[in-house]
C-alpha positions as CSV (number, residue, x, y, z in Angstrom):
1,X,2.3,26.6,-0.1
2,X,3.9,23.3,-0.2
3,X,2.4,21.3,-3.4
4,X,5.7,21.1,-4.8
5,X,6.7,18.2,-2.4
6,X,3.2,16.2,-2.9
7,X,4.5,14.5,-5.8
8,X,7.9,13.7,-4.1
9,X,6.5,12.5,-1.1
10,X,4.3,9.9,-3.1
11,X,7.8,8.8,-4.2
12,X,8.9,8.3,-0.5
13,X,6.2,6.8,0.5
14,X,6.4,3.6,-2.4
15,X,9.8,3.5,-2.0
16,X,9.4,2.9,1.8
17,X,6.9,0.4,0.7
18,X,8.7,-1.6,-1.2
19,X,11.8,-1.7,1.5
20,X,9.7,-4.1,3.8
21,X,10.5,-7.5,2.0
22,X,7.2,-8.8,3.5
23,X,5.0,-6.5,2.2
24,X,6.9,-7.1,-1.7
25,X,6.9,-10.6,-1.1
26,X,2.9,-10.6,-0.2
27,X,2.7,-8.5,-3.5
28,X,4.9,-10.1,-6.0
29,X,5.0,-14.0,-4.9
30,X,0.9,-15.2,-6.2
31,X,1.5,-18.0,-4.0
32,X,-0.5,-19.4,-0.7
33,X,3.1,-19.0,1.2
34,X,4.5,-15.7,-0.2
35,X,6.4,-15.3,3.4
36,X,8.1,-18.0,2.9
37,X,9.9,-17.3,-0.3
38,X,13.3,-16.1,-0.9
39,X,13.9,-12.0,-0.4
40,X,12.3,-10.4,-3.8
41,X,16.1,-9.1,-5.0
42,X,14.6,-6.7,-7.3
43,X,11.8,-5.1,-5.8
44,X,11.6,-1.4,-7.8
45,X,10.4,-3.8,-10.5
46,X,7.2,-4.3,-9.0
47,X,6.6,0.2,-9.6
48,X,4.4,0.7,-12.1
49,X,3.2,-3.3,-12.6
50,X,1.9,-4.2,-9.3
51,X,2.3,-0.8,-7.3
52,X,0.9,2.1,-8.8
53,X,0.8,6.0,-7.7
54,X,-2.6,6.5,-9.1
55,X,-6.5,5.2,-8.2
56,X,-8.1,2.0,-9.6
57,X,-9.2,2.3,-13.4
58,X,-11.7,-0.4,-12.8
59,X,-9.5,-3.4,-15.2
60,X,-7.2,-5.8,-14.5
61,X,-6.5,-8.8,-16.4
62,X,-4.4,-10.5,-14.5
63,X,-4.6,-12.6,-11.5
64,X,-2.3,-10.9,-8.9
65,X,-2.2,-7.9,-5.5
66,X,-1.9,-4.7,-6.4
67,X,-1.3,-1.8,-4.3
68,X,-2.8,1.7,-4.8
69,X,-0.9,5.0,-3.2
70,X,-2.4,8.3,-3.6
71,X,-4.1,11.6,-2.3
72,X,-7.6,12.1,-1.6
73,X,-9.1,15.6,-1.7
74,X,-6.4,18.1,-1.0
75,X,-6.5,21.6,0.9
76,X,-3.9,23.1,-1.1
77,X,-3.9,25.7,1.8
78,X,-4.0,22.8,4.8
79,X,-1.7,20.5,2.7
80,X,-0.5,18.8,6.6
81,X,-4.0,17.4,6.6
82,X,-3.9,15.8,3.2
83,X,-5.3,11.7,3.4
84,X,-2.9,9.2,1.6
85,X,-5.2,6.6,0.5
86,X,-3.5,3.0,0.0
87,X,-5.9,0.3,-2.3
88,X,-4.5,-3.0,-1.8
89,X,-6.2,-5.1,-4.7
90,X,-6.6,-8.9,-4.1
91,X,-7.7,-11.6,-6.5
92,X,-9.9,-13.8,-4.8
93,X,-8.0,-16.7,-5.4
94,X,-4.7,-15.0,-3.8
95,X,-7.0,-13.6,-0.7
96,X,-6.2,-16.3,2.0
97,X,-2.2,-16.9,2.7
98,X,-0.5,-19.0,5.2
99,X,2.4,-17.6,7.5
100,X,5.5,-19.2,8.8
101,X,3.9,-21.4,11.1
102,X,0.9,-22.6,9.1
103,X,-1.5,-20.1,10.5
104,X,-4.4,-19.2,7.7
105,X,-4.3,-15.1,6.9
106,X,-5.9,-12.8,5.1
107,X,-3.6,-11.4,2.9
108,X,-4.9,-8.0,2.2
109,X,-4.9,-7.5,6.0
110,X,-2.0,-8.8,6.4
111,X,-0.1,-6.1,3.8
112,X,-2.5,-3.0,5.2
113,X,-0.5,-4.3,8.7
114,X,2.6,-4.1,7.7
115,X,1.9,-0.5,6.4
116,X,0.3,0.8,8.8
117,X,3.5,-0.7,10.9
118,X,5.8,0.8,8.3
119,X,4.5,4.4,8.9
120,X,2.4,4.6,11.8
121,X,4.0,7.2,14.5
122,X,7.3,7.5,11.8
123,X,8.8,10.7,11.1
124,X,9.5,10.2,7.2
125,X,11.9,12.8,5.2
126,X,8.7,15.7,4.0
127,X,5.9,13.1,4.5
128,X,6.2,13.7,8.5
129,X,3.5,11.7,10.7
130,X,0.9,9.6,9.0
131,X,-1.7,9.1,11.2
132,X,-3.9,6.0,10.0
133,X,-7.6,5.9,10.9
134,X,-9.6,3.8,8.5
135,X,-9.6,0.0,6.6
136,X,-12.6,-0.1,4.1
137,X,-13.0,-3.4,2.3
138,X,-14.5,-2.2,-0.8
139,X,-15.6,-5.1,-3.4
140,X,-15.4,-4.2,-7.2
141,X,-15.7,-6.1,-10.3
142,X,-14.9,-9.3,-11.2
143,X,-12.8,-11.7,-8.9
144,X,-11.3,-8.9,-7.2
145,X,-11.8,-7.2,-3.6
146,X,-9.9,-4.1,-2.3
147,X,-9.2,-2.9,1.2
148,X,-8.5,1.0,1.1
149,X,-6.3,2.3,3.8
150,X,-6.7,6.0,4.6
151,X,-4.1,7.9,6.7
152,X,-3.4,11.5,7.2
153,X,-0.6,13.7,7.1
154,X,-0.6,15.2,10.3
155,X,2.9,17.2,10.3
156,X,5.4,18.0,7.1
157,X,8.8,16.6,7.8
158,X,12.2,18.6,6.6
């Protein structure tokens, strides 16, 4: 059985996260240009305030992007098969950006990219393959949407 590494690999997988400079600026600049702000020099800051290893609790009182990392339902038997679910949580007044060359985005599309681009068909450490097969946008309360991610572990690296 391999549940001992579940909770490491949720480690590897925000660290990762927060190595792409795009997806921490997208997160920690509230801005309409986040890409075009200086590198975020201190991203392992943003752990625990604006990227979190557990689900939405259903507050947050501040305007700003969140992202969510966790499992969904685990076989502890099958634990290869075990969905990582990513929430990215957007403010409505944070949802549109603008890239480098003025081009309008959508911000919480723009981070779920740059995941999927971080892991997609990667070989990570114990996480293996993460094979990504669904984008939900979800609303919830207040001024907030969310787009959940889903991918799966499909092998269990060394």
């Amino acid at each position: 059985m391999k549940l001992d590494i579940l909770s490491e690999n949720l480690f590897i997988i925000i660290n990762k996260i927060i190595e792409n400079q795009d997806i921490v600026k997208m997160v920690n600049y509230d801005v309409i240009n986040p890409l075009l702000q200086p590198a975020f020099t201190n991203p392992k800051s943003l752990f625990m305030t604006r990227i979190f290893p557990y689900p939405y609790s259903g507050i947050i009182s501040e305007t700003q992007t969140q992202i969510r990392v966790y499992y969904g339902k685990t076989n502890i038997n099958i634990i290869e098969q075990t969905p990582i679910i990513f929430d990215i949580l957007t403010h409505e007044s944070l949802y549109m950006i603008k890239d480098q060359n003025n081009v309008s985005l959508l911000r919480p599309y723009e981070i779920a990219n740059r995941i999927t681009q971080q892991f997609d068909k990667n070989s990570i450490g114990t996480i293996g393959v993460l094979k990504f097969s669904e984008a939900i946008p979800i609303p919830i309360e207040g001024n907030y949407q969310m787009l959940r991610l889903i991918a799966n572990m499909m092998t269990i690296g060394k």
